[in-house]
N, C-alpha and C positions, 0 to 999 in steps of 0.2 A: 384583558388589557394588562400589560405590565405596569407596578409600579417601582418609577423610578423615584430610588434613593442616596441620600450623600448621608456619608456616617463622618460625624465631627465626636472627636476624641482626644486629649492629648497624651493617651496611651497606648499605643500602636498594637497592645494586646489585646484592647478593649475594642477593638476596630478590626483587626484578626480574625478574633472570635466570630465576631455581628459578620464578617463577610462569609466566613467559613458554613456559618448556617445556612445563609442567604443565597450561596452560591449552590444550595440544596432544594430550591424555594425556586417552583417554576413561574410566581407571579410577581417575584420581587426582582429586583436586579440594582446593583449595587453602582450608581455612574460616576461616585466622587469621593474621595476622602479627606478628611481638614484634620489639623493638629489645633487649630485656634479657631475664635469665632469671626478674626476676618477673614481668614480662607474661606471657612463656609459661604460668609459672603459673596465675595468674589466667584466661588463656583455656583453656586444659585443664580447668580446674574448670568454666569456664563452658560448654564447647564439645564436651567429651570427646571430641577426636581419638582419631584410631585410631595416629596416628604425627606425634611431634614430631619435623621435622629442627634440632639445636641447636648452634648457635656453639656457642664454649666462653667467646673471649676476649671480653666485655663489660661494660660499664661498671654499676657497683652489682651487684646478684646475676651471677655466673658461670654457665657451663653445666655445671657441676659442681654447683653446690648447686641449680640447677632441674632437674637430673637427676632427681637423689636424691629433691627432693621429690612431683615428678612418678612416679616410680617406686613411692615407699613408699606413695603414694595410695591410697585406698580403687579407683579408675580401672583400666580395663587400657589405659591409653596407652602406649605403648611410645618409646623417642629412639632416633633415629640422629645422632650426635654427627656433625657436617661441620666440619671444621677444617684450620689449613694443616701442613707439616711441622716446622715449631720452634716448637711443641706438645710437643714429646717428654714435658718434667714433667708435662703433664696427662693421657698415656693413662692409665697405670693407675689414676687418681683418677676419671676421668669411667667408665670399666669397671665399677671396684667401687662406682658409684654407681648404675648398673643400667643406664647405655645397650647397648641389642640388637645395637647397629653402630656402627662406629668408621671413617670415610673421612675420605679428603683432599680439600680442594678443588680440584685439578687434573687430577680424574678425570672421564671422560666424563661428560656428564648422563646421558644412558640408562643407564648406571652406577649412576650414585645412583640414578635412578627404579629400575632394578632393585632395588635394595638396597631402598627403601621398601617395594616389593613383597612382598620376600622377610622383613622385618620384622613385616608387617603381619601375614603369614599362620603368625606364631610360631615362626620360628626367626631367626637372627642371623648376623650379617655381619660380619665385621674386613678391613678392605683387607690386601693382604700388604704394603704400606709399615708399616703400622699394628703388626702381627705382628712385625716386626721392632724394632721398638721395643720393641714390649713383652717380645721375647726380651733388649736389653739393658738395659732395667729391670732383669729378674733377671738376667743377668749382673753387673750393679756388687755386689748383694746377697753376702751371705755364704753360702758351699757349703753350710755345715752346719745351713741352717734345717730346723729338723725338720717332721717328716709333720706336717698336720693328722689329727688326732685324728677325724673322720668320716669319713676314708675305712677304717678299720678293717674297715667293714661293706659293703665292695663283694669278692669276688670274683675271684680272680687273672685269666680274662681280660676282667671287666669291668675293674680296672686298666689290661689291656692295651691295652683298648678306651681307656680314659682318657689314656695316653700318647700314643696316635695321634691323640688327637683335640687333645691340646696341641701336638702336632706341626703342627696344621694342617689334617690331612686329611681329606677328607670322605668321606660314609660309602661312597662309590663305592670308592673309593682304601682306607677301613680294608679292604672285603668282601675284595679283591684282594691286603693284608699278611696279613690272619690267614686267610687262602682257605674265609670263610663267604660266606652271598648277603648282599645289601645287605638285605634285607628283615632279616634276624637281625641285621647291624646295627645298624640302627632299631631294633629291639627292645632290644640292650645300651645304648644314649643313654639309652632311654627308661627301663630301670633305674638310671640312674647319675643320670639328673635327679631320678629322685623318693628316692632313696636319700641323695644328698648336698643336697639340698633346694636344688637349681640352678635359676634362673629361666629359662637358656636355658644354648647352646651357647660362647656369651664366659664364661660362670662357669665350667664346665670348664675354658676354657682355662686361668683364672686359677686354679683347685686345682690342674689339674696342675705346674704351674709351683712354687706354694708348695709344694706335698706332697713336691717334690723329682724328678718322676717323667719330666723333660723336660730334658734338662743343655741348656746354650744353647752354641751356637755362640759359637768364642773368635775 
């Protein structure tokens, strides 16, 4: 099955580029292009992509608030946020607005077209540049932010499960820490998504992190 995408850019080279790959890419197909985040908008309502790749920094609507709105839609479109590194204010704002994936733009294309991929097909992508930001987000934050109050109702090692997966790791790497198969893995996600009412694998990241359950590297 093809996935359809809308590339939001307000750099017309930067959207050039992403189409010139893409038009090489016999799983991808490219159905829309925005200079701003209410174009995007507007072409997800009109187009229902399967996956928006979105700037962040652009002029009138931000990729932050066409995030959000795109995500809270009645749609299953899913973003993959593409941005550069002195971004740092905007990760955890474009996260908790619901994009699937968070990369930079000086990562391989076959990179991001991976990530599209892997976006499309309902899980989610943070570049480890990206992760690191987001660990000194919480780092500047105060030690003593208390637990969110829904993770009450998980499970000492689905907690476990939760700390590893703020750590980064995936489910290969948790099977291997807590020495279950990767298949039982998948299974504790799969409870922790629908238990903390997470839309994917980037929302974990971010509970664990608030919940307190992930100290960051000093």
């Amino acid at each position: 099955m093809t996935i359809r995408v809308v590339l939001t850019d307000d750099q017309p080279l930067v959207r050039a580029a992403l189409q010139m790959v893409i038009t090489d890419t016999a799983d991808i197909e490219v159905v829309g292009e925005a200079g701003d985040g209410a174009e995007a908008v507007r072409l997800t309502e009109e187009l229902a992509p399967d996956v928006v790749v979105m700037d962040l920094r652009m002029p009138g609507m931000d990729g932050i608030e066409a995030t959000r709105l795109i995500t809270t839609g009645t749609g299953s479109t899913r973003v993959v946020v593409l941005t550069t590194f002195d971004d740092d204010d905007y990760v955890y704002g474009a996260l908790h607005a619901g994009a699937s994936g968070f990369l930079v733009k000086d990562m391989a294309l076959d990179d991001i077209l991976a990530a599209v991929r892997i976006v499309a097909a309902g899980d989610a992508l943070i570049a480890p540049a990206v992760t690191r930001r987001l660990i000194k987000e919480f780092t500047a934050r105060p030690a003593s932010t208390p637990p969110r109050a829904e993770l009450g109702g998980i499970t000492d090692r689905e907690r476990e499960v939760l700390t590893l997966v703020g750590r980064g790791l995936s489910n290969t790497e948790i099977a291997a820490e807590l020495f279950i198969s990767v298949a039982t893995a998948k299974t504790y996600l799969t409870r922790l998504l629908a238990k903390l009412h997470a839309r994917d694998r980037v929302q974990l990241v971010i509970l664990a992190y608030e919940a307190g359950l992930v100290a960051p590297s000093k």
